[in-house]
C-alpha positions as CSV (number, residue, x, y, z in Angstrom):
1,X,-32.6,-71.5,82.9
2,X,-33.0,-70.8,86.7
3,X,-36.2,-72.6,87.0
4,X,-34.6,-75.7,85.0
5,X,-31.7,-75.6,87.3
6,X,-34.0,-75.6,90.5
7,X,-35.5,-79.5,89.5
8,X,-31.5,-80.1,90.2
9,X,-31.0,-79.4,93.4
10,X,-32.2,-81.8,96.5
11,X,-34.9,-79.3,97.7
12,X,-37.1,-80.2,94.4
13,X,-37.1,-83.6,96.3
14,X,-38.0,-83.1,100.4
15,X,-39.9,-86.4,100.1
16,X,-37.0,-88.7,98.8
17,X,-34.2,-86.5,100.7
18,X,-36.3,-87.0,104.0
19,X,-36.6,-91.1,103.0
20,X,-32.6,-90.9,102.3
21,X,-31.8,-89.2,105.5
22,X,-34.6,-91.9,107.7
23,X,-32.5,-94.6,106.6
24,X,-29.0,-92.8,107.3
25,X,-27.7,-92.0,104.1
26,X,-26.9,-89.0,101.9
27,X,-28.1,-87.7,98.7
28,X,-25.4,-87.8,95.3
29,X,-25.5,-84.0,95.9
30,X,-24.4,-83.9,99.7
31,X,-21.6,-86.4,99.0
32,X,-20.4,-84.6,96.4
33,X,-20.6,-81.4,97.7
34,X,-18.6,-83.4,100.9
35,X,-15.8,-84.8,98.7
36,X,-14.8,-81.7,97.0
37,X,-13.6,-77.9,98.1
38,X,-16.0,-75.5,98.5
39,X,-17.5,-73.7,95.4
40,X,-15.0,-76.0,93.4
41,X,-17.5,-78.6,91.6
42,X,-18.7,-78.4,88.0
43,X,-21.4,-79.8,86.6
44,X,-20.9,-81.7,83.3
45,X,-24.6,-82.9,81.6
46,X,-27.2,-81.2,84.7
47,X,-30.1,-80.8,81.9
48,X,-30.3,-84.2,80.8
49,X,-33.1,-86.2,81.5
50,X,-34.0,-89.5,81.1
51,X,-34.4,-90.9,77.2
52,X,-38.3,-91.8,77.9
53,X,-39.8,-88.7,76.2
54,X,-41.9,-91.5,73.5
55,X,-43.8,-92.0,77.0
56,X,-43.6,-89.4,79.2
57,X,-44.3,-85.9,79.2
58,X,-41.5,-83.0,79.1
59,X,-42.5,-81.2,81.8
60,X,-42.5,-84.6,83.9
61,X,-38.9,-85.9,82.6
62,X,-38.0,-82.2,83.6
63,X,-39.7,-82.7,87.2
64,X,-38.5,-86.4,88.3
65,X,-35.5,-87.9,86.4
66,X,-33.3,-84.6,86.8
67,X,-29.8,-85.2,85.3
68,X,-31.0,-88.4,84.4
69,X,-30.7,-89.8,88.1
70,X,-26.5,-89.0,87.3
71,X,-24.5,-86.0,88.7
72,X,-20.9,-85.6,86.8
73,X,-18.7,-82.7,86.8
74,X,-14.9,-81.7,87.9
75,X,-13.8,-80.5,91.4
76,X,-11.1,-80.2,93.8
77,X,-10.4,-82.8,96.3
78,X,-7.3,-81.7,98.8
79,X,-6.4,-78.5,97.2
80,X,-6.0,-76.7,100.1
81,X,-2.9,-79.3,100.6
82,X,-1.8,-80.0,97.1
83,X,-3.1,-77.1,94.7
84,X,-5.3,-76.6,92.1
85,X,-3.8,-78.4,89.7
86,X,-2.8,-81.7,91.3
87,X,-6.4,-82.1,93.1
88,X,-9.0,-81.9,89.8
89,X,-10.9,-84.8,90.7
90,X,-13.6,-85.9,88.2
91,X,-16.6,-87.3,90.1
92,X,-19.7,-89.2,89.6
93,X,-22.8,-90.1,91.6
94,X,-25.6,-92.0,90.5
95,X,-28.5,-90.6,92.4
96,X,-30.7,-93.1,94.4
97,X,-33.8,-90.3,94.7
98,X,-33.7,-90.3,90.8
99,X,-35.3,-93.5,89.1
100,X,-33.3,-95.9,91.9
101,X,-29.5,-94.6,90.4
102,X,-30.4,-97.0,87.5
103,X,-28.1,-96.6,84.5
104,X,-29.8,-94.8,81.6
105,X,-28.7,-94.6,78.0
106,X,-28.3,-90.5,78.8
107,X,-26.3,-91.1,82.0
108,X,-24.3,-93.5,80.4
109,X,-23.4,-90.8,77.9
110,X,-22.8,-88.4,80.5
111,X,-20.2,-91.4,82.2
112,X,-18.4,-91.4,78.5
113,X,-18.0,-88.0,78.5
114,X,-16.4,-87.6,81.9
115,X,-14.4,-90.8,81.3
116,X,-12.9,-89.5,78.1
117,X,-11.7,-86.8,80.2
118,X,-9.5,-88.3,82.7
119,X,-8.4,-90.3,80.5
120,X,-7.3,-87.4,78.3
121,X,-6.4,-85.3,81.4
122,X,-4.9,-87.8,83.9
123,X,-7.6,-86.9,86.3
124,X,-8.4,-89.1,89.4
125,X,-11.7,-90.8,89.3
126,X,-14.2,-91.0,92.4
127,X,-17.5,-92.7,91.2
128,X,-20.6,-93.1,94.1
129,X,-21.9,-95.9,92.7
130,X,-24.9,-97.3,94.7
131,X,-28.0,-98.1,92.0
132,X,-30.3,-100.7,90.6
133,X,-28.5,-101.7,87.5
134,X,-29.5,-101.5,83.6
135,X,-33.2,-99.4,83.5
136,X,-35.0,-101.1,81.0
137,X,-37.4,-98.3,80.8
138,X,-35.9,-95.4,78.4
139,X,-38.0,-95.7,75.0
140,X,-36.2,-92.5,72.8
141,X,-33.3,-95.0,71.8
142,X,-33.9,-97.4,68.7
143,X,-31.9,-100.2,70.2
144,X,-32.7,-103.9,71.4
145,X,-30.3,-104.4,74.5
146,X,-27.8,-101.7,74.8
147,X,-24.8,-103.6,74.7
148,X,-23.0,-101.5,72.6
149,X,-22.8,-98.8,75.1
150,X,-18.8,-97.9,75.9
151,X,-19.0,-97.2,79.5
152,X,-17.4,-100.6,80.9
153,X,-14.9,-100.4,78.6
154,X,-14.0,-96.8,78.7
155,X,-14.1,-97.2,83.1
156,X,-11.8,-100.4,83.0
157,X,-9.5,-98.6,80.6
158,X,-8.9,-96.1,83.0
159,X,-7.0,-98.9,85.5
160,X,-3.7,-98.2,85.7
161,X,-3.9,-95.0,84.4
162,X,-5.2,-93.2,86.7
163,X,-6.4,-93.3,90.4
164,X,-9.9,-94.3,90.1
165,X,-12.1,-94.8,93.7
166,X,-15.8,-96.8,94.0
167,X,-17.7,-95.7,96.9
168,X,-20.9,-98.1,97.6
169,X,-23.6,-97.1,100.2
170,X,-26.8,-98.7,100.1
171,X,-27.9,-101.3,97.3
172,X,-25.1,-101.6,94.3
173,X,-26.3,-104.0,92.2
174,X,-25.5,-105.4,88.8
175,X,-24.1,-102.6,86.5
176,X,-23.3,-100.2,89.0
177,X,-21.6,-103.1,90.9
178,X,-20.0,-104.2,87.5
179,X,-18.0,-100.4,87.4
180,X,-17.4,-100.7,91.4
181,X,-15.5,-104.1,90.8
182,X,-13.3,-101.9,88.2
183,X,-12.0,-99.2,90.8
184,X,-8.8,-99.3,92.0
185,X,-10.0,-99.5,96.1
186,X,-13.6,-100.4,96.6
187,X,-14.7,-98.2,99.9
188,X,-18.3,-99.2,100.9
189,X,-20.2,-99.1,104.4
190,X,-21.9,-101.6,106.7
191,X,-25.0,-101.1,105.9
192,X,-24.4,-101.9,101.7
193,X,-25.2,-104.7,99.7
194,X,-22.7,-105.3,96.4
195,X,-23.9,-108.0,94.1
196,X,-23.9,-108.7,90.5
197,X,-27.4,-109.1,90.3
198,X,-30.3,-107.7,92.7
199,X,-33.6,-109.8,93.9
200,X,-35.4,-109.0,90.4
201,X,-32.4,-110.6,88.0
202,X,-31.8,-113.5,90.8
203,X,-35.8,-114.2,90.3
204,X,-35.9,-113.9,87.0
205,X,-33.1,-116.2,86.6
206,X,-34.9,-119.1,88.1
207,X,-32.7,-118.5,91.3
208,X,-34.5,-118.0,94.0
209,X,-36.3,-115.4,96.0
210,X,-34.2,-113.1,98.0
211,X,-34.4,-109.8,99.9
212,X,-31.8,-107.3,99.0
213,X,-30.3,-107.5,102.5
214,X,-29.6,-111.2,102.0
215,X,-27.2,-110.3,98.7
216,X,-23.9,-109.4,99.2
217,X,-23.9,-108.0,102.7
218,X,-20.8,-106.0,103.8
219,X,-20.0,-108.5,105.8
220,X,-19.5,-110.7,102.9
221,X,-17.8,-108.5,100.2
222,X,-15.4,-107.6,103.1
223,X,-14.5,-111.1,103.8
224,X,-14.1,-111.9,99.9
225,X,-11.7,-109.5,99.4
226,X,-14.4,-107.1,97.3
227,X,-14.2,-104.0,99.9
228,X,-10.7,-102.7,100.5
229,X,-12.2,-100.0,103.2
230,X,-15.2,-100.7,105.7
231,X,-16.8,-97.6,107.3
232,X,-19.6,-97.1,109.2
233,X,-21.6,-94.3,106.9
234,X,-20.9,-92.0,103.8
235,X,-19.2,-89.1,105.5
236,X,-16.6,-91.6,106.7
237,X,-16.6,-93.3,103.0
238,X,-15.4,-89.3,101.9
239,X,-12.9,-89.4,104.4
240,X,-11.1,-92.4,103.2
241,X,-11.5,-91.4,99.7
242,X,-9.6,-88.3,100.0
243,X,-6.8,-90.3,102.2
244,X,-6.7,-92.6,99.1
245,X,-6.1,-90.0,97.1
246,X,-4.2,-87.9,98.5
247,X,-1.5,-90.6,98.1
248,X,-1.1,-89.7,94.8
249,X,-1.6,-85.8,94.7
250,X,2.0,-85.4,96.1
251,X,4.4,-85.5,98.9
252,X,3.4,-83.1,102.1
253,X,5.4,-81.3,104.7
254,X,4.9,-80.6,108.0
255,X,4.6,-84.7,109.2
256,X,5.5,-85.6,112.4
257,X,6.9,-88.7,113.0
258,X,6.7,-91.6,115.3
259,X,8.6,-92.4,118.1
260,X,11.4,-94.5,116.8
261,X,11.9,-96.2,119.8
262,X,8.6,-98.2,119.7
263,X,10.0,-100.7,117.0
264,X,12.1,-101.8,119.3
265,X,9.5,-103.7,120.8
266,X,7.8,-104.9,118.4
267,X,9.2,-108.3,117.9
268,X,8.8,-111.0,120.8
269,X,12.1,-111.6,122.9
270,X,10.8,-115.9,122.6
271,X,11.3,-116.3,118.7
272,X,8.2,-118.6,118.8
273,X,5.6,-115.8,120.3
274,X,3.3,-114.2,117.4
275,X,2.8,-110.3,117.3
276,X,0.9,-107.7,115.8
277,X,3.8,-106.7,112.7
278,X,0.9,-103.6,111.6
279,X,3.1,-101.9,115.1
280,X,6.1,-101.7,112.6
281,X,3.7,-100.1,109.9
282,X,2.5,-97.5,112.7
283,X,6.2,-97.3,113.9
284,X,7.6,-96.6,110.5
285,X,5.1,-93.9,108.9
286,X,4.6,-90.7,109.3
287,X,2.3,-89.9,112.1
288,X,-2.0,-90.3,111.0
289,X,-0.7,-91.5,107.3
290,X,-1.5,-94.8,107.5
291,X,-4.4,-96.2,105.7
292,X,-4.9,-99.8,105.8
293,X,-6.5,-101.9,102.2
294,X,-8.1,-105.2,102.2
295,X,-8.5,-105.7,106.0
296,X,-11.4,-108.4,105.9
297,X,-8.9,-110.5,103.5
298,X,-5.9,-112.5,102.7
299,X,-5.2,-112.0,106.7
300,X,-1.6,-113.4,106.2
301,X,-0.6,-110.2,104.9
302,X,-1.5,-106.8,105.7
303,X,-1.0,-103.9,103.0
304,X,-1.3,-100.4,103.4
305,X,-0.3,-97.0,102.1
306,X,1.2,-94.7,103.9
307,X,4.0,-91.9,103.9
308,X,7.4,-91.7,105.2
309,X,8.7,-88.3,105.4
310,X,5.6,-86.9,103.1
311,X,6.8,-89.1,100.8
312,X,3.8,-91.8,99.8
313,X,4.9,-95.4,99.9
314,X,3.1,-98.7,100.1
315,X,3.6,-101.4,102.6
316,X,3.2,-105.0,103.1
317,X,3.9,-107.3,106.3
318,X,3.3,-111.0,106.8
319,X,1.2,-111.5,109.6
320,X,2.4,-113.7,112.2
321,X,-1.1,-113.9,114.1
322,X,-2.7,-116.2,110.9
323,X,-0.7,-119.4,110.3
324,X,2.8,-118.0,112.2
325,X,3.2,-115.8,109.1
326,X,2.7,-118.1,106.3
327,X,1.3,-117.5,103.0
328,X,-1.4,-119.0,101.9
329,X,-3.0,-118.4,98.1
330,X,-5.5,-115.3,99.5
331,X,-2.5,-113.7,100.7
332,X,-0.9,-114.0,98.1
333,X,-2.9,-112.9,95.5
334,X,-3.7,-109.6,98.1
335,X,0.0,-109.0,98.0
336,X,0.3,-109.7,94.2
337,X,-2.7,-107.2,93.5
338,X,-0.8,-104.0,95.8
339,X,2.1,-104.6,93.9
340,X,0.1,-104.2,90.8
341,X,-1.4,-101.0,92.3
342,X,1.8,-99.2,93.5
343,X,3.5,-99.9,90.7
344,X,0.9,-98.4,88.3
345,X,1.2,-95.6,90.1
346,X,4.7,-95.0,90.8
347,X,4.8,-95.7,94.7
348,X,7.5,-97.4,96.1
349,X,6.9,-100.5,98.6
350,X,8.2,-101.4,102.0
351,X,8.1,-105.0,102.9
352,X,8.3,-106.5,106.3
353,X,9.3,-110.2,106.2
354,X,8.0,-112.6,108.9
355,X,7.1,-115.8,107.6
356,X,8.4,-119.2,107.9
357,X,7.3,-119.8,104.3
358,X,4.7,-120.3,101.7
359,X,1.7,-122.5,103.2
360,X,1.7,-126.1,102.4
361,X,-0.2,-129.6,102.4
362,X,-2.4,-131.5,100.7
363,X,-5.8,-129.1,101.7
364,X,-3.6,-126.2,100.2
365,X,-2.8,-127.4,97.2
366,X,-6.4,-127.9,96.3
367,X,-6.3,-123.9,96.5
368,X,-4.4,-123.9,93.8
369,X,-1.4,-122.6,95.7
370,X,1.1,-123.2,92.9
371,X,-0.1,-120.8,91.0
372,X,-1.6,-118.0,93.2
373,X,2.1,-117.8,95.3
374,X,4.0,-117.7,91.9
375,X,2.0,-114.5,91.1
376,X,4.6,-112.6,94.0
377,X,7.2,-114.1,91.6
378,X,6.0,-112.5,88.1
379,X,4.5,-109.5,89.5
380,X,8.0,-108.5,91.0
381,X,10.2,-109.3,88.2
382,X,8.2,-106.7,86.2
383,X,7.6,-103.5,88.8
384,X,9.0,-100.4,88.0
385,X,8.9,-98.8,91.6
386,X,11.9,-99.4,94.1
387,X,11.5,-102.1,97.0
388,X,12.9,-101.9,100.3
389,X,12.6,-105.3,102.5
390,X,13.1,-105.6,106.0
391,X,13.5,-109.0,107.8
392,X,12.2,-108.5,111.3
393,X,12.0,-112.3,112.5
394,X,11.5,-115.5,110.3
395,X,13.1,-115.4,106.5
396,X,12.4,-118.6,105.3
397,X,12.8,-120.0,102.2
398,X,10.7,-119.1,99.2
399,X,8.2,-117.3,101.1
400,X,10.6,-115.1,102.4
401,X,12.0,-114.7,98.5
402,X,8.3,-113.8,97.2
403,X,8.0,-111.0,99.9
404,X,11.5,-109.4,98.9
405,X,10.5,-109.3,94.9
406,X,12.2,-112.5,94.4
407,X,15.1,-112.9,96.0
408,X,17.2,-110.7,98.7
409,X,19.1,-108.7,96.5
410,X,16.1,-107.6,94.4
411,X,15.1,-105.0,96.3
412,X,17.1,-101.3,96.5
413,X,18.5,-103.1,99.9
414,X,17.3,-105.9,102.2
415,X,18.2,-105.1,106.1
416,X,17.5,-106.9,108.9
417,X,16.6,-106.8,112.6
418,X,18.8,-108.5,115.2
419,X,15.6,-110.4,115.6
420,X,15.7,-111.8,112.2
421,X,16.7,-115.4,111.6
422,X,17.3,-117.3,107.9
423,X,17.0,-120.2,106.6
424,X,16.4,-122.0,103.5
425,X,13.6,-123.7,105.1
426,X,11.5,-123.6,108.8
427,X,14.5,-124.6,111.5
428,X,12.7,-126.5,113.2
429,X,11.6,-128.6,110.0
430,X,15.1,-128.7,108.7
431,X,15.9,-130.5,111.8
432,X,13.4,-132.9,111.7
433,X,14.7,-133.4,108.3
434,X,18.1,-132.9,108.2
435,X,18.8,-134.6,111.7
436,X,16.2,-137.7,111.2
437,X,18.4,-140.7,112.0
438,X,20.5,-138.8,114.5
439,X,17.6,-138.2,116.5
440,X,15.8,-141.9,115.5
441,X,19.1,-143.2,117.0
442,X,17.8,-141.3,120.7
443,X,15.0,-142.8,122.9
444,X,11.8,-140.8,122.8
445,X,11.4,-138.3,125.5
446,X,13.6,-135.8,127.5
447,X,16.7,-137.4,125.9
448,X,15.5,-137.0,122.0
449,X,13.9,-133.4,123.0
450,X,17.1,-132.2,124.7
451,X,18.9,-133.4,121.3
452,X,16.2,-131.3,118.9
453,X,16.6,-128.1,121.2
454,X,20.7,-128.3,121.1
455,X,20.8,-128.9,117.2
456,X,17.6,-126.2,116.5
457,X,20.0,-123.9,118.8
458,X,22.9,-124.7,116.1
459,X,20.6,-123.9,113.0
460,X,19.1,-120.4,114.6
461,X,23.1,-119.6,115.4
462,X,23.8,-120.4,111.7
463,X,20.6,-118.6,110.4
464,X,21.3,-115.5,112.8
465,X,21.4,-112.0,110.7
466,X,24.8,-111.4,111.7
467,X,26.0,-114.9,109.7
468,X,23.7,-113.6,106.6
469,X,24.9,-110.1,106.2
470,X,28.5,-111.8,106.5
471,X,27.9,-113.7,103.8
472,X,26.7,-110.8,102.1
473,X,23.4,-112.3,101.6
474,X,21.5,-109.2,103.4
475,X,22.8,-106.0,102.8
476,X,22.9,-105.0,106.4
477,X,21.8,-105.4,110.1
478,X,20.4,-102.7,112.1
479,X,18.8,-101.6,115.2
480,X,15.0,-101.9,114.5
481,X,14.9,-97.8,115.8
482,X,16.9,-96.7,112.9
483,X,14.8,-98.5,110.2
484,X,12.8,-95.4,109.6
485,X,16.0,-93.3,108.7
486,X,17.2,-96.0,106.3
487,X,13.9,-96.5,104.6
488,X,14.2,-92.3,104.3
489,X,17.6,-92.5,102.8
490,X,16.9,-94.9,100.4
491,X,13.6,-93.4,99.2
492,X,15.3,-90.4,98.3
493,X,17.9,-91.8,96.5
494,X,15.3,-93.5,94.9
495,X,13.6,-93.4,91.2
496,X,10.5,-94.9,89.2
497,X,11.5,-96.1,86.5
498,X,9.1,-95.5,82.8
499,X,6.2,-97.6,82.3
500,X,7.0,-100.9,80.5
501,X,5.6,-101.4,76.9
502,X,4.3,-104.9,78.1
503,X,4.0,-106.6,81.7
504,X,4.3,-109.9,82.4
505,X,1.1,-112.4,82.1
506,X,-0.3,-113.2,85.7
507,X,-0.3,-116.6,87.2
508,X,-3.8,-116.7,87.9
């Protein structure tokens, strides 16, 4: 038994560990052993070998495709923090020193097994999935293409359900990419290439010849919206996976929080000057919580989890840097898709509305911008978790309605800054509009300008926050430093509601 268990461990392998450490990268076994608390990890499947025993020898299968290239068990991720029970993590690695992390029909049972239990369980998920894809090479199986096997299905059942991370170093190609592209948050580093299909399939599809450097660089996936969370290496992919999780292990204690003061500043004195709006996400959340998702895409919003008071909450915020705030359809669907993610999972979101509105124009529309906005429509009429909205500048029009699920009174309460400013369109547009022949009737020049300024001075008067919440429109207006303490008041008073039977059918 001990000499069996001794082909398991990375020392059988100096030769493959040393070529995984030359090219800066870990071993399945060092990740895990990373990922979760000390002494905390059990193996599920370690004897396994790969199904090739019609062509190879025992004592070889026993020597070089250990755990058939897959390492599975249970551990503890965060326990120190959130207990035994809440931090059971199961967790997968296909190993890259084993037969390239290629998917065999015995790992794939092994996948099953460990699926079946967090499913069963509601255990958290954390798969390392870098690999080669589908190995043609196991023999013991009477089968002609092994697409029968359950593992796709039984991973993408697990969506919703449970927290479920994909962590790709390295090459992740065709099924290992497939199950990446099912996790929840996809964290992957620079130096990885993602892609449905590696240089062998590409050829072999009359394609092309390509390196596997030149298919789906980081660069790429991260602009595309297929990497939530860029690092640099694996040690800082661990990192942000147990951030991730944490999120839903619990609330903590002991935060410290920011210094309310700051949000004071975060909004421009000249209402037409952009700003950074992820300042209100650091000014609002609990000092270090913050953890950012989908930075390389949809830049018109950021989203981001975070907590506020130990309490775990998501937030989004137009970005007024990108198109003065507007939304456009990559934006949309990223705000659309964090919904979806929060609500499965019971956290409440925080919006932060600056935007004069949804984009528009004839190069838009040919993104299909009908339907990708109208997803912030459908996917808020059916969430389950609380929303809080908070205008900080520019509520415009529909735009401003998809980022406060709907419409202002949707959410638990809508507040604004002093800063804030309504209308049902951009002022300065409903000007133009509304104002046309007055200010056709002006000569062009100082005169017609000085005209546009004094009636744009009478819409942002009639659009202030003040003239919404007394038309009850807004719930209330505050001073920007006491957001943090509303937002703490209301998520205590707070509940998720049960999952619905049936959701809604998205958009797009």
């Amino acid at each position: 038994m001990r000499e069996r268990e001794r082909f398991l461990l990375d020392a059988a392998r100096p030769e493959a560990v040393a070529k995984r450490h030359a090219l800066g990268l870990r071993t399945a076994r060092e990740n895990i052993a990373d990922l979760c608390d000390e002494g905390s990890f059990i193996e599920y499947g370690a004897l396994a070998v790969a199904a090739q025993r019609n062509r190879r020898s025992a004592e070889d299968l026993i020597a070089n495709t250990p755990a058939d290239g897959m390492v599975t068990g249970i551990g503890s991720v965060n326990g120190a923090e959130f207990g035994a029970g809440r931090s059971r993590t199961v967790v997968m690695a296909y190993d890259a020193t084993v037969l390239a992390g290629t998917q065999g029909m015995r790992n794939h049972a092994k996948t099953d097994r460990l699926l079946g239990v967090a499913l069963a369980q509601k255990l958290p998920v954390v798969l390392f999935a870098e690999g080669g894809g589908g190995r043609p090479g196991d023999t013991d199986m009477p089968i002609v293409a092994g697409l029968h096997v359950g593992t796709f299905a039984a991973f993408a059942r697990l969506s919703g359900q449970v927290p479920v991370v994909g962590i790709a170093a390295g090459r992740c190609f065709a099924g290992n990419a497939a199950l990446l592209g099912c996790s929840d948050v996809v964290i992957a580093t620079r130096s990885s290439n993602i892609g449905m299909g590696g240089p062998a399939m590409i050829e072999g599809g009359g394609l092309g010849l390509y390196r596997p450097e030149e298919i789906g660089p980081s660069e790429v996936q991260h602009a595309n919206g297929v990497i939530d969370i860029l690092v640099e290496n694996e040690a800082e992919a661990v990192v942000a996976a147990k951030h991730y999780l944490s999120f839903f292990q619990g609330c903590t204690i002991g935060w410290a929080a920011p210094d309310p003061q700051t949000l004071r500043d975060v909004v421009p004195e000249n209402r037409v000057r952009a700003y950074d709006s992820r300042a209100a996400m650091a000014g609002l959340v609990d000092v270090g919580s913050l953890l950012p998702l989908r930075t390389g895409f949809g830049a018109g919003i950021h989203t981001a989890l975070g907590r506020i008071e130990g309490r775990p909450v998501g937030l989004m915020a137009n970005n007024p840097l990108h198109q003065g705030g507007a939304i456009d359809a990559d934006a949309a669907d990223k705000a659309a898709r964090f919904m979806q993610l929060c609500d499965a999972h019971g956290l409440p979101i925080v919006s932060l509305v600056d935007t004069p509105g949804f984009m528009v124009g004839p190069a838009t529309e040919a993104t299909a911008q009908v339907r990708h906005v109208s997803r912030l429509f459908v996917r808020a009429a059916h969430l389950r978790v609380p929303v809080f909205a908070v205008v900080m500048r520019k509520g415009y029009g529909l735009g401003a309605m998809g980022m406060t699920a709907g419409g202002f009174h949707a959410p638990v309460f809508t507040v604004a800054w002093p800063s804030a400013e309504f209308g049902a369109m951009g002022l300065e547009g409903a000007v133009r509009l509304g104002y046309r022949k007055e200010l056709e009737a002006v000569p062009e020049g100082p005169q017609r300008e000085a005209l546009f300024q004094s009636l744009l001075g009478q819409m942002v008067a009639r659009g202030a926050a003040t003239e919404m919440a007394g038309t009850l429109e807004i719930d209330a207006v505050i001073d920007p430093a006491d957001t943090r303490a509303w937002l703490a008041r209301g998520l205590a008073g707070s509940r998720v509601a049960a999952p619905p039977e049936r959701g809604g059918i998205d958009t797009w």
